[in-house]
C-alpha positions in Angstrom: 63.5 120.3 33.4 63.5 118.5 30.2 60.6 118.1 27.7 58.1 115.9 28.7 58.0 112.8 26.5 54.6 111.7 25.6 53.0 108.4 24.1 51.7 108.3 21.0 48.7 105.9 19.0 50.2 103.1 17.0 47.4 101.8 15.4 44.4 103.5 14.3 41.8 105.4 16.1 39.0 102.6 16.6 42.4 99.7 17.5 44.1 99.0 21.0 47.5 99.3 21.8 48.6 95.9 23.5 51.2 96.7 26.0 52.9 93.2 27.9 54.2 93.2 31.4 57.0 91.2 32.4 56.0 87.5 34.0 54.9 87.6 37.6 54.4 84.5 40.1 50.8 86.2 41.2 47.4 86.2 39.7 47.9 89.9 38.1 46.6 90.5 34.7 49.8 90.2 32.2 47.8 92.4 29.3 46.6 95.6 29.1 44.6 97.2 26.3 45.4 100.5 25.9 43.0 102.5 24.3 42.6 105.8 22.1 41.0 107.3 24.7 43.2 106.4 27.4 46.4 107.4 25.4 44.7 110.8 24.4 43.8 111.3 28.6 47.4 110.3 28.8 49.0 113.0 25.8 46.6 115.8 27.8 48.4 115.1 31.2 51.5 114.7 29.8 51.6 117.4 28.0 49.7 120.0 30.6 52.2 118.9 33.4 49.0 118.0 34.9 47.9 114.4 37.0 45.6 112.0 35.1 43.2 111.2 37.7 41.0 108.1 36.1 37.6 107.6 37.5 35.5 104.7 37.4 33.6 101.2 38.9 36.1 98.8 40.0 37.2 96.1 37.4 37.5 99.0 34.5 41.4 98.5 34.2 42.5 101.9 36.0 45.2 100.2 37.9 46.7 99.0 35.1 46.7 101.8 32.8 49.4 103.6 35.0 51.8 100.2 34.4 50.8 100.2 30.9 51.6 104.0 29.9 54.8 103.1 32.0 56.1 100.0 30.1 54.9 101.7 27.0 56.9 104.6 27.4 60.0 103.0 29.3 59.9 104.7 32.2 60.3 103.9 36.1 56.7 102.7 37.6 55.7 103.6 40.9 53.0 102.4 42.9 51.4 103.4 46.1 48.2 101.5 47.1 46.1 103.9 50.0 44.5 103.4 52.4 42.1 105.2 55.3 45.0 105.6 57.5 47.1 107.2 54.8 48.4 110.8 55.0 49.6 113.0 52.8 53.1 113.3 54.1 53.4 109.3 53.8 53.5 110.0 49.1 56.3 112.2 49.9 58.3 111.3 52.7 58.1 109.1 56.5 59.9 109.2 59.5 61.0 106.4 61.8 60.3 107.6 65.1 59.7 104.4 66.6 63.4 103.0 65.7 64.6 106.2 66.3 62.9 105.7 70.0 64.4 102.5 70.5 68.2 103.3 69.0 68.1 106.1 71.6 67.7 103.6 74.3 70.7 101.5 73.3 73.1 104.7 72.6 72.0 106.1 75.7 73.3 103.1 77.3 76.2 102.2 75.4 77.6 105.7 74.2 77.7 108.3 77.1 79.3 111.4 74.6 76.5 113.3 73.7 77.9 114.4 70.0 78.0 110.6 69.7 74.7 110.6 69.8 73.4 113.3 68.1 75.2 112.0 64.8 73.7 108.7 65.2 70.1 110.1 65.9 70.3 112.8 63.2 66.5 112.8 61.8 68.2 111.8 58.1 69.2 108.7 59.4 64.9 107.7 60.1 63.9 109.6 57.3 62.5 107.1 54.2 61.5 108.5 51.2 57.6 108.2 49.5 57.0 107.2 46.2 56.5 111.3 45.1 60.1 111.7 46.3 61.5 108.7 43.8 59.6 110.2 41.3 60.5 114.2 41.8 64.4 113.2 42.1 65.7 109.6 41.9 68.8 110.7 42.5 68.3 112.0 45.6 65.8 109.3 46.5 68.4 106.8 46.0 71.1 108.4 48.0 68.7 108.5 51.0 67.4 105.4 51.1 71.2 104.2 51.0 71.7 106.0 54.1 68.6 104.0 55.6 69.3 101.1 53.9 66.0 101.4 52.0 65.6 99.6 48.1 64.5 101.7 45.8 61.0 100.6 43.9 61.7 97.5 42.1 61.6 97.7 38.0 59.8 94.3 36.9 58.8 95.8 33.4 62.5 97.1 32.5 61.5 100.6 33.1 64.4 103.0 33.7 63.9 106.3 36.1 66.5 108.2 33.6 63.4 107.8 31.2 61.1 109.8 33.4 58.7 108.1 35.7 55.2 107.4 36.1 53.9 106.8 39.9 50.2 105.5 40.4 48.1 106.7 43.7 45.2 103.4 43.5 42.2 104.6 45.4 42.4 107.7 46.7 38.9 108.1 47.7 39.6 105.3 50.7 41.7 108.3 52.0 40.2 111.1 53.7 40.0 114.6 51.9 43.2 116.0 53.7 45.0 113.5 51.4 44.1 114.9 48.4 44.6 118.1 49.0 47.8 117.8 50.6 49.8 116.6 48.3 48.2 119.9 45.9 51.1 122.6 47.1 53.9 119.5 46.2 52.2 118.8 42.6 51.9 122.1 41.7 56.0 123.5 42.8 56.8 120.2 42.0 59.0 120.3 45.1 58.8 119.7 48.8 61.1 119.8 52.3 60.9 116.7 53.9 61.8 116.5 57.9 65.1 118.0 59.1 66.3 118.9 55.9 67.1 122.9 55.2 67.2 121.9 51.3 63.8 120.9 49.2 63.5 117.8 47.1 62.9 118.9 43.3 61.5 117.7 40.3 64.3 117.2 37.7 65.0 115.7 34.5 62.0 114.5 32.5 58.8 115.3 34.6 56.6 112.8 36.2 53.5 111.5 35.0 51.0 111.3 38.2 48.2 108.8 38.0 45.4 108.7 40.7 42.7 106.3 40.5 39.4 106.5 42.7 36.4 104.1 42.7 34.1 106.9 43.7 33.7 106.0 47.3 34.1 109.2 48.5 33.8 112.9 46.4 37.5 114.3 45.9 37.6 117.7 46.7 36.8 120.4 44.0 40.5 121.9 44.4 42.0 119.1 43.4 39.5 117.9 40.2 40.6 121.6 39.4 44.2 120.1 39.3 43.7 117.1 37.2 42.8 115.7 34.0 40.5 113.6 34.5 39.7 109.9 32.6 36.2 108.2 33.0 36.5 104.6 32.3 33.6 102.7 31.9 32.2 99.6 30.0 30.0 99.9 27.4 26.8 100.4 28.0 24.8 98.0 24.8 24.4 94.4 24.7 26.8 93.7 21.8 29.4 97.1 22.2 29.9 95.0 25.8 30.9 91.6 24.6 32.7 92.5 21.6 34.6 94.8 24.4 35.2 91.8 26.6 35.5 89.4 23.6 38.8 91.6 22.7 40.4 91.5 26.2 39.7 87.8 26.3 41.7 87.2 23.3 44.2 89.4 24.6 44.7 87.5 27.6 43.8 84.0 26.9 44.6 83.6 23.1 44.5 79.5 23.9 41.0 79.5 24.2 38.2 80.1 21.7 36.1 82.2 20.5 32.8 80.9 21.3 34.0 80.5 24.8 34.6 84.1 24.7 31.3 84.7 23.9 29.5 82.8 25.6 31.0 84.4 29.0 30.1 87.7 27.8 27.1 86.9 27.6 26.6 85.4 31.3 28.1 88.4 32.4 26.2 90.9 30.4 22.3 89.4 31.7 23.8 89.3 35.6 25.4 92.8 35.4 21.9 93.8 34.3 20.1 92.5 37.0 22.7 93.2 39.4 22.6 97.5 37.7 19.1 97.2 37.8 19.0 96.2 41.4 21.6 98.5 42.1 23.5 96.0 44.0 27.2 96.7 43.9 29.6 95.4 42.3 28.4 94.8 39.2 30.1 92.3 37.2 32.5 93.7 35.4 35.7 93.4 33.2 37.3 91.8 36.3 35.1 89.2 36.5 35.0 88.1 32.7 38.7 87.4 33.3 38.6 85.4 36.6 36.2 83.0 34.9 38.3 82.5 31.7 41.1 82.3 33.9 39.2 79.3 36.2 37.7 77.3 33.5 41.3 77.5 31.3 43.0 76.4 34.5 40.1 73.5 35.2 39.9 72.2 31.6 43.2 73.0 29.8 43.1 71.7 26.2 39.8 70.7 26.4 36.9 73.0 24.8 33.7 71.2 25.6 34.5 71.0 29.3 35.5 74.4 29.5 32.4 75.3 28.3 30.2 73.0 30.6 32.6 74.0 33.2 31.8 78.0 32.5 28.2 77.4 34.1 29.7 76.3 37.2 32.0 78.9 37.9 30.2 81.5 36.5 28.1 80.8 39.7 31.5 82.0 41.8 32.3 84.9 39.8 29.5 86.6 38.7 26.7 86.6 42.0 28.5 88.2 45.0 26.0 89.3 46.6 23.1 87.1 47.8 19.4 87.4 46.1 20.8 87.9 42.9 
């Protein structure tokens, strides 16, 4: 296995690196921030062969940073949204028992020579690989899902798999714990057998960087924190340090609009997350949120300052109080 290549800062210690995704038709953020903390997380796990698990509230960004450290570095991105009903066996590898039922059915009917239809019903030809399988060995990934007739993960950033890749697991804590540690045996011999196959899938080429996000629903299991580096993102904490955070990613995101309507959102979202932290009602108001309500009033007022800035109150009613009483 080669080297593992690793990002670097750009700027100075206390700056962002701005990283741009490609143009999408759906209401995903374009921008991310990428900051000295997250690019040092990102050097440990790189360079420790380890996964970057990022912990944090919802809103933080910890989606994103996967994509970012992705189109940063050039490589393939992978990602894999879970849920409560996935398994571990579904990151590395499923089979299609259900249309290998029904394809049974049909040769049974139509093809009476049994060798017939042993070739047709060979497990390979159900067998579809996970996202830990395109990133472990695109090659082989891609030669399998030809036989299946499966795309590989589209590339909207440019990224190329040659390049390495980097594969994001978004909320692992809706999973149960069997997830998790599941998938520790494959992360650690950076190999696995899938179904029917005498011959395990391995890890070449540049190795794979392994992000896992959780929104601390559920505790991970202490094997696996063991396994991980492990980013805490959160917002920051005093009245000022908060909007001249979100002030930043405004900009960022929404460099038509101004400053003091920057601010003046921050500010509307820094007094409700405080009553909403204070009454421990969840979620609080966060990064997300700042965004949505630049993104409505730019959308509602275009061009026009002043009305963005009346409009702001209204929407801020929308964005910001989710739950009722606050």
């Amino acid at each position: 296995m080669t080297k593992n290549a690793r990002i670097f800062l750009k700027t100075s210690e206390n700056s962002s690196v701005r990283v741009e995704f490609a143009a999408s038709s759906s209401l995903a953020d374009r921008v991310h921030l990428l900051s000295a903390e997250e690019i040092h997380a990102v050097n440990a796990a790189l360079s420790a062969g380890r996964p970057l698990l990022v912990r944090g509230e919802p809103g933080t960004g910890k989606s994103q940073l996967a994509r970012a450290v992705a189109k940063e570095l050039g490589r393939a991105f992978i990602p894999h949204v879970i849920d409560s009903r996935t398994e571990s066996r579904d990151l590395l590898w499923t089979f299609d028992a259900v249309k290998r039922l029904a394809d049974a059915q049909i040769i049974g009917t139509l093809s009476p020579d049994p060798a017939v239809a042993r070739a047709e019903l060979a497990v390979g030809n159900y067998l579809h690989p996970g996202p830990l399988w395109w990133a472990f060995n695109w090659d082989d990934a891609n030669r399998q899902a030809d036989r299946v007739q499966m795309a590989a993960p589209s590339q909207r950033d440019g990224g190329s798999w040659k390049k390495g890749c980097v594969i994001l697991l978004d909320e692992i804590d809706k999973a149960e714990s069997e997830v998790p540690n599941g998938l520790l045996e494959a992360l650690g011999a950076r190999e696995f057998t899938p179904f029917g196959r005498s011959d395990p899938v391995c890890a070449t080429g540049v190795a794979p960087l392994v992000v896992i996000t959780t929104n601390e629903e559920r505790s991970l299991p202490e094997a696996f924190l063991r396994r991980c580096m492990v980013l805490f993102l959160s917002l920051p904490e005093g009245r000022e340090s908060l909007i001249d955070f979100l002030m930043e990613r405004g900009l960022a995101h929404f460099p038509e609009l101004s400053e003091p309507l920057f601010r003046k959102a921050a500010e509307m979202l820094f007094v409700d997350r405080q009553v909403a932290i204070e009454a421990q009602v969840r979620p609080f108001p966060g990064q997300a949120e700042y965004l949505d309500m630049l993104r409505a009033v730019g959308g509602l007022a275009p061009g026009d300052e002043e009305k963005q800035m009346a409009m702001l109150d209204i929407v801020a009613k929308y964005a910001l109080k989710k739950q009722a009483g606050l």
